[in-house]
C-alpha positions in Angstrom: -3.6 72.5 -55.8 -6.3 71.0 -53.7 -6.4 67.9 -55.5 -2.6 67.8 -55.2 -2.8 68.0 -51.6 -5.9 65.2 -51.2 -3.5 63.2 -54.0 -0.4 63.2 -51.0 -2.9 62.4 -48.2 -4.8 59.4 -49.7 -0.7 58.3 -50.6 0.4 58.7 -46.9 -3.1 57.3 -45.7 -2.4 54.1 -47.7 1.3 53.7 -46.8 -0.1 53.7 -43.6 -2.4 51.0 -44.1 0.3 48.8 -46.0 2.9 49.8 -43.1 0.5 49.0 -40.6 -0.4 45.5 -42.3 3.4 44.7 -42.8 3.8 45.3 -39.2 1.0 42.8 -38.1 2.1 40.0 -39.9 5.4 40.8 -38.7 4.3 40.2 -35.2 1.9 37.5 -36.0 5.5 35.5 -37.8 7.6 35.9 -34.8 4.6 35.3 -32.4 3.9 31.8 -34.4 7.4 31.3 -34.5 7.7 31.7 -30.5 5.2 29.7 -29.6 5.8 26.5 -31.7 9.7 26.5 -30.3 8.8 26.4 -26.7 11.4 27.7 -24.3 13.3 25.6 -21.4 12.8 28.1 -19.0 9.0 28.6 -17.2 8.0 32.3 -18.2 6.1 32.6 -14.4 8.7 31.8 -12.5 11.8 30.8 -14.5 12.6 27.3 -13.2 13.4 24.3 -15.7 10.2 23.2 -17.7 10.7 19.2 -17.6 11.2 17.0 -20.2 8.0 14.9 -19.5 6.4 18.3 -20.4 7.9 19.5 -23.0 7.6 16.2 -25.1 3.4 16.3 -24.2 3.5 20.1 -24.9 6.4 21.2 -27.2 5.4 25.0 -27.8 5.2 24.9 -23.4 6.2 28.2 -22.8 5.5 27.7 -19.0 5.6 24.6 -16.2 3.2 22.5 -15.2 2.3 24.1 -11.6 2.8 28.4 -13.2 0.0 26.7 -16.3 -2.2 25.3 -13.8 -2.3 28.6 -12.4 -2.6 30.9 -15.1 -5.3 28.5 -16.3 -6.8 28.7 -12.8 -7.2 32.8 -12.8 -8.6 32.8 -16.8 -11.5 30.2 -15.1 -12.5 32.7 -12.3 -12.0 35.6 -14.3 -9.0 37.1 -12.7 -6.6 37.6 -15.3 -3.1 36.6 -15.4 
């Protein structure tokens, strides 16, 4: 019976490992995805990202001025 029993928990143990694998790559496909599209729209503070920047940087996910800034905190250690 003991056996059994360790038989079901490596089972579950290892579905959880596969699960947990399949989940991550998930992530990792619709990150990728996300970030090579771009977006119009400026993530920090939602105005239009321009044209000019979008051609030089097509995954831009934020404007010039809101990248200079995050940029800008990640150099002095202040986070986002």
């Amino acid at each position: 019976m003991a056996d059994y029993v360790d038989d079901i928990d490596r089972a579950q143990a290892r579905d959880l490992k596969i699960n947990a694998i399949e989940v991550s790559t998930a992530v990792a496909r619709i990150r990728t995805a996300a970030q090579a599209e771009g977006c119009d729209d400026c993530e920090g503070c939602g105005d239009l990202i321009t044209e000019a920047r979008r051609r030089a940087v097509p995954s831009a996910r934020r404007c010039a001025p809101c990248q200079a800034v995050l940029e800008r905190r990640a150099y002095l250690g202040k986070g986002a």
